[in-house]
C-alpha positions as a Python dict, from the first residue, in 0.01 Angstrom:
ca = {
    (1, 'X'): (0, 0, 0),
    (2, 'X'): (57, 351, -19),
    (3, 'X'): (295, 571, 172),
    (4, 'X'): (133, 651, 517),
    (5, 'X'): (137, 1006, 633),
    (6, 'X'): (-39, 1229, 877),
    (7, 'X'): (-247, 1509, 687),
    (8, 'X'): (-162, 1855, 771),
    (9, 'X'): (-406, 2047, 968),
    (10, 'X'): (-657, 2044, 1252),
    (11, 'X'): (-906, 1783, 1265),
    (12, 'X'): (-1146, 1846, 1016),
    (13, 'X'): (-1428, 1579, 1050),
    (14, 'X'): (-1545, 1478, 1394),
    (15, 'X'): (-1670, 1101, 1484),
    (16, 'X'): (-1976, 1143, 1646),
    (17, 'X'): (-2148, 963, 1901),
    (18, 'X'): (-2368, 749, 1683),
    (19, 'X'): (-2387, 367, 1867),
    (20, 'X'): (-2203, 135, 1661),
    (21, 'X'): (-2543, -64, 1683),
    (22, 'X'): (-2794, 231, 1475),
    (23, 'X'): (-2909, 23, 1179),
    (24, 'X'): (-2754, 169, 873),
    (25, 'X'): (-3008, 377, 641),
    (26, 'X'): (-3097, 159, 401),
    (27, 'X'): (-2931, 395, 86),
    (28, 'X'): (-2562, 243, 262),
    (29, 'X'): (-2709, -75, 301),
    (30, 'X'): (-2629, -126, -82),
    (31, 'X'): (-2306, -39, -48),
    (32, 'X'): (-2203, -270, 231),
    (33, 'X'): (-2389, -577, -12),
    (34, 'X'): (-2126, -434, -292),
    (35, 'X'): (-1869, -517, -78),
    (36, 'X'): (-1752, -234, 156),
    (37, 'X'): (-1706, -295, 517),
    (38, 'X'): (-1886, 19, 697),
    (39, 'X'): (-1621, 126, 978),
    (40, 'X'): (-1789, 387, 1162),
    (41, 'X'): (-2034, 765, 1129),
    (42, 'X'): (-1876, 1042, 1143),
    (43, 'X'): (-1978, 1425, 1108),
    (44, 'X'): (-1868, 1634, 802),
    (45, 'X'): (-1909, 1971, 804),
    (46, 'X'): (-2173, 2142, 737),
    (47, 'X'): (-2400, 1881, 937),
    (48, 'X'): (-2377, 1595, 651),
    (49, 'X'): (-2355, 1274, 803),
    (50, 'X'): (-2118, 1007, 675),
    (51, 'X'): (-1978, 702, 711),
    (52, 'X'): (-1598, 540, 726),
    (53, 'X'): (-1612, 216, 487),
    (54, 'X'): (-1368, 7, 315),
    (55, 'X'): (-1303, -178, -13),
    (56, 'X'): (-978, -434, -13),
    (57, 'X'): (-806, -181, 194),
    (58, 'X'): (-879, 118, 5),
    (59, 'X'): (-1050, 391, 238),
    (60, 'X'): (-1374, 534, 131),
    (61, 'X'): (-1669, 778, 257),
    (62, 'X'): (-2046, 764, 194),
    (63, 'X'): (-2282, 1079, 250),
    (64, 'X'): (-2630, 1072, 299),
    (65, 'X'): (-2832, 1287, 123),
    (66, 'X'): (-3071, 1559, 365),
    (67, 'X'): (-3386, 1342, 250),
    (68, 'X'): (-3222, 1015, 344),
    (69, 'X'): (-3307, 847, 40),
    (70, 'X'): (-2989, 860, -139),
    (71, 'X'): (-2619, 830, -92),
    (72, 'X'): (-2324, 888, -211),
    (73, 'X'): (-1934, 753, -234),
    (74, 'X'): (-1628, 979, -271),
    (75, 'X'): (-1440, 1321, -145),
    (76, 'X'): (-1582, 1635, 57),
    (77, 'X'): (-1373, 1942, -28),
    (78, 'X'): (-1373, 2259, 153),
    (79, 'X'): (-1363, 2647, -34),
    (80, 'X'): (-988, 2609, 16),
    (81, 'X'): (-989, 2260, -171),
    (82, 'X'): (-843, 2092, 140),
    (83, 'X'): (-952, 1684, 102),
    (84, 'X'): (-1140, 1636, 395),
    (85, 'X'): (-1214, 1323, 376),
    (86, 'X'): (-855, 1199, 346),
    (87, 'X'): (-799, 1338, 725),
    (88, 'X'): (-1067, 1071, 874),
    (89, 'X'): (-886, 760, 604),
    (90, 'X'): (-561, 799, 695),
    (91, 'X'): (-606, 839, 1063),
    (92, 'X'): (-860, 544, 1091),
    (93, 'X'): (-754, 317, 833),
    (94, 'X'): (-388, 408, 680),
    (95, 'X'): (-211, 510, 963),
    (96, 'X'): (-345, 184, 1215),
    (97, 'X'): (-250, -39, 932),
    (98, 'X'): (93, 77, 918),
    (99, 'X'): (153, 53, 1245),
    (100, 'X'): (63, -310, 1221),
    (101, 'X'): (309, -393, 921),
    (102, 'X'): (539, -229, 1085),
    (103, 'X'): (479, -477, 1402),
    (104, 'X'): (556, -721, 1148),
    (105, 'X'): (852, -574, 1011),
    (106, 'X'): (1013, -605, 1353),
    (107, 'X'): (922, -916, 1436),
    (108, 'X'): (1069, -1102, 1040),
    (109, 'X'): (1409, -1166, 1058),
    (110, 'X'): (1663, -1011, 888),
    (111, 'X'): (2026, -878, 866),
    (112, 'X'): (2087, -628, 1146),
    (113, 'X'): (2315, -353, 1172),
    (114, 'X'): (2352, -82, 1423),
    (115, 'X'): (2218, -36, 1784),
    (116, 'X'): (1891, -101, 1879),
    (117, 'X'): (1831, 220, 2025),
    (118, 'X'): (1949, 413, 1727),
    (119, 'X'): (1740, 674, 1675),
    (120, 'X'): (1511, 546, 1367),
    (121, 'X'): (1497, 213, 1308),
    (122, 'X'): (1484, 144, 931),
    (123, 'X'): (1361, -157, 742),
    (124, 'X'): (1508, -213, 407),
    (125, 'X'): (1419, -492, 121),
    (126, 'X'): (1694, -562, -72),
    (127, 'X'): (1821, -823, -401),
    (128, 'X'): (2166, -896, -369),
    (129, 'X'): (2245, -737, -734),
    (130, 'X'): (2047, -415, -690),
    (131, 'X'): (2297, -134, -737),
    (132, 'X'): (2069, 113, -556),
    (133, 'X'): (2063, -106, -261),
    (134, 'X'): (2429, -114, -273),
    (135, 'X'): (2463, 258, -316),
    (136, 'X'): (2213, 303, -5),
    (137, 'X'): (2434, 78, 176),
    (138, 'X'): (2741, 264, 159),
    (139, 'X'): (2614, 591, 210),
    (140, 'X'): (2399, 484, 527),
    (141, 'X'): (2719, 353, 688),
    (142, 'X'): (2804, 662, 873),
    (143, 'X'): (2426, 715, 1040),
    (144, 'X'): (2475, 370, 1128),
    (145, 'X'): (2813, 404, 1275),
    (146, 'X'): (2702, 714, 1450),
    (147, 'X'): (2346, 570, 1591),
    (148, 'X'): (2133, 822, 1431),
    (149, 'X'): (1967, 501, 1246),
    (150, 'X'): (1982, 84, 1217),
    (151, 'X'): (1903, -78, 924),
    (152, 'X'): (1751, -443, 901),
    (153, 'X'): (1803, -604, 553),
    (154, 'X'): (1515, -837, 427),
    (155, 'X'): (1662, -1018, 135),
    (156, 'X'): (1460, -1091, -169),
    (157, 'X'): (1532, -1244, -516),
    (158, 'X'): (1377, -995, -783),
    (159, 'X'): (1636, -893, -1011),
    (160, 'X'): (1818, -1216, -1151),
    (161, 'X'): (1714, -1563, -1192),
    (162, 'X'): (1998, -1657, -931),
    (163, 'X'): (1909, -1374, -679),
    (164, 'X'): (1725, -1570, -451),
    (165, 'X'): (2059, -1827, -440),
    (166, 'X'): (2272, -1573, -374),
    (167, 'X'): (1995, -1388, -84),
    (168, 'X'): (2008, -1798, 50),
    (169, 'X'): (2426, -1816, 49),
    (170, 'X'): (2421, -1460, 263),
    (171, 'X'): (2136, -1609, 458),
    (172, 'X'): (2298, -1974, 513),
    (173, 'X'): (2645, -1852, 563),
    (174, 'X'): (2810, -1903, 902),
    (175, 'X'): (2760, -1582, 1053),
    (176, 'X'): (2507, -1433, 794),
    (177, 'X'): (2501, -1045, 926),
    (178, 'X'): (2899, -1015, 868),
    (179, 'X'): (2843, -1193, 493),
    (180, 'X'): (2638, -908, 414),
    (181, 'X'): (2842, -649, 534),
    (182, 'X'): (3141, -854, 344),
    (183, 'X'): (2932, -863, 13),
    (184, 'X'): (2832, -511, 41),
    (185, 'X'): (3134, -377, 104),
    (186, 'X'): (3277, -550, -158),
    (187, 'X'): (3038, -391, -415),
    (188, 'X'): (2947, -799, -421),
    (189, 'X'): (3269, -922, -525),
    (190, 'X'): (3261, -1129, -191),
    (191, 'X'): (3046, -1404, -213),
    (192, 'X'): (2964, -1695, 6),
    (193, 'X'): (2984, -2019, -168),
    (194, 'X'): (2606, -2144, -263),
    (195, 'X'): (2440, -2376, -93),
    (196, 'X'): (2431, -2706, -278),
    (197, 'X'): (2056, -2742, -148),
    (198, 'X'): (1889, -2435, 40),
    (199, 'X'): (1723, -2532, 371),
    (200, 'X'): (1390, -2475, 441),
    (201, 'X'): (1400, -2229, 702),
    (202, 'X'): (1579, -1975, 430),
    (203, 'X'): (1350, -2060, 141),
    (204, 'X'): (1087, -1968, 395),
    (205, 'X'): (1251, -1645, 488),
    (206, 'X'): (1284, -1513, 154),
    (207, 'X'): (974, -1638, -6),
    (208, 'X'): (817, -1439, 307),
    (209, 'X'): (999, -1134, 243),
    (210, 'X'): (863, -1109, -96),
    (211, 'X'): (529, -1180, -13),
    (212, 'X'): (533, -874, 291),
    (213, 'X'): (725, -681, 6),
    (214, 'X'): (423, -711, -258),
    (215, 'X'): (169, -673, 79),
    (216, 'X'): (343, -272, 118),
    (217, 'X'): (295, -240, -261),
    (218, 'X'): (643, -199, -328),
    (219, 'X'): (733, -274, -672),
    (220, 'X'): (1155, -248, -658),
    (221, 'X'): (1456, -265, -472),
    (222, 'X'): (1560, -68, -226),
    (223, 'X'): (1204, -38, -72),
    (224, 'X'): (1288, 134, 224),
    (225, 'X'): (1045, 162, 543),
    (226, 'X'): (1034, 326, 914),
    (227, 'X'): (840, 446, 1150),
    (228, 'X'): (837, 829, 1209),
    (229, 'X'): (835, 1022, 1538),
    (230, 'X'): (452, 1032, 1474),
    (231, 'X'): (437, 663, 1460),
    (232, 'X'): (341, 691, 1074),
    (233, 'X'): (487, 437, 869),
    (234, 'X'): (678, 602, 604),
    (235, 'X'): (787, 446, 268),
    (236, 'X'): (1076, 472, 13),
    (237, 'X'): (1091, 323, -331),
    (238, 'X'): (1419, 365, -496),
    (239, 'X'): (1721, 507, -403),
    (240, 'X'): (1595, 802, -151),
    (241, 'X'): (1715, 1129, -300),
    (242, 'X'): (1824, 1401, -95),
    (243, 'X'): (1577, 1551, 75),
    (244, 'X'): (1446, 1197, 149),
    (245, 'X'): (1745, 1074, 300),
    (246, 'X'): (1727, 1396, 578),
    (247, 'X'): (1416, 1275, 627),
    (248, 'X'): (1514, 920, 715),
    (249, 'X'): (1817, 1011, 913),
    (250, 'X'): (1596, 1237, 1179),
    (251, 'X'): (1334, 972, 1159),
    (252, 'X'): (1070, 1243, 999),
}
């Protein structure tokens, strides 16, 4: 999945009042029996009609042709080579899908630290012997201290072959968000003694981190994710540079 953001600009394309019920023309027909799930019409400019589809989550728009007999997938550009068809994708498709994960995101549990009504809340996926996750660790501390952001820690096991025991010690251990914030702070020099047989409930846990990690696309640790004032899931890969980091910290 690809980072969600809200296209600059006024709206470009209009939906129009077609009924949802109008039998396709027959030239989209064939692309709905290749596979694409026909969303909705909208207007382009210029008077073209269109329609809204998608293909395993990828966003795409037809165009019929003025005789009706033809159609075609891909882009509209204005003069100014402004996308306009990414303006309809991300606001129909992208942006309402990211505002699902993130529904999901806060419902997984995780390792929480900070106040709940900290500013932006901030979702973070994380392998016990990432460095980067470490180094975003220490150097979110003080937003966290000060409430400008919380930070919930899904642990995964990516890195080593004995990740995933170490995520399931820090998971298992008696009071698992202070273990954390132990093995963190220790650059991971404090450990919690493995578990001699991980219970199910943590294998779970992890093994369902990893799977929502691979569903956002995200292909290393830290992958960092929150929801912006605009309600736009936004989405970090790596340590977050600096301009990134501003971002995350006023929740932009």
């Amino acid at each position: 999945m690809n980072k969600f953001f809200v296209a600059a600009g006024a709206m470009l394309m209009g939906v129009n009042a077609l009924a949802a019920t109008q039998p396709l023309p027959e030239p989209v027909q064939q692309f709905e029996k290749q596979g694409i799930q026909i969303i909705k019409p909208f207007t382009a400019p210029g008077g073209v009609q269109g329609w809204l589809g998608k293909y395993q989550d990828t966003g795409v728009t037809i165009f019929l042709t003025p005789d009706k007999k033809h159609a075609i997938s891909g882009y509209i550009y204005d003069a100014k080579g402004n996308n306009l068809s990414e303006k309809i994708i991300n606001d129909e498709i992208y942006i309402p899908a990211g505002r699902e994960m993130w529904k999901r995101l806060q419902t997984a549990p995780g390792l929480e630290e900070g106040s709940q009504s900290a500013a932006c809340q901030v979702v973070v996926f994380a392998d016990p012997f990432c460095p980067y996750c470490n180094q975003l660790w220490h150097q979110a501390q003080p937003w966290v201290k000060q409430q400008k952001i919380s930070i919930k820690t899904q642990l995964v096991g990516v890195i080593r072959q004995d990740s995933a025991l170490h995520a399931a010690a820090i998971l298992g251990a008696k009071d698992p968000n202070k273990a954390w914030r132990d093995f963190e702070n220790s650059n991971g020099k404090v450990k919690p003694p493995k578990l001699e047989q991980t219970p199910r409930p943590i294998f779970n846990q992890i093994q369902n981190n990893q799977r929502l990690m691979e569903e956002l696309g995200a292909n290393g640790t830290p992958a960092i994710y929150y929801l912006n004032k605009d309600r736009v899931l936004q989405q970090i890969v790596g340590m977050p540079d600096e301009q990134q980091m501003k971002n995350l910290v006023a929740c932009q």
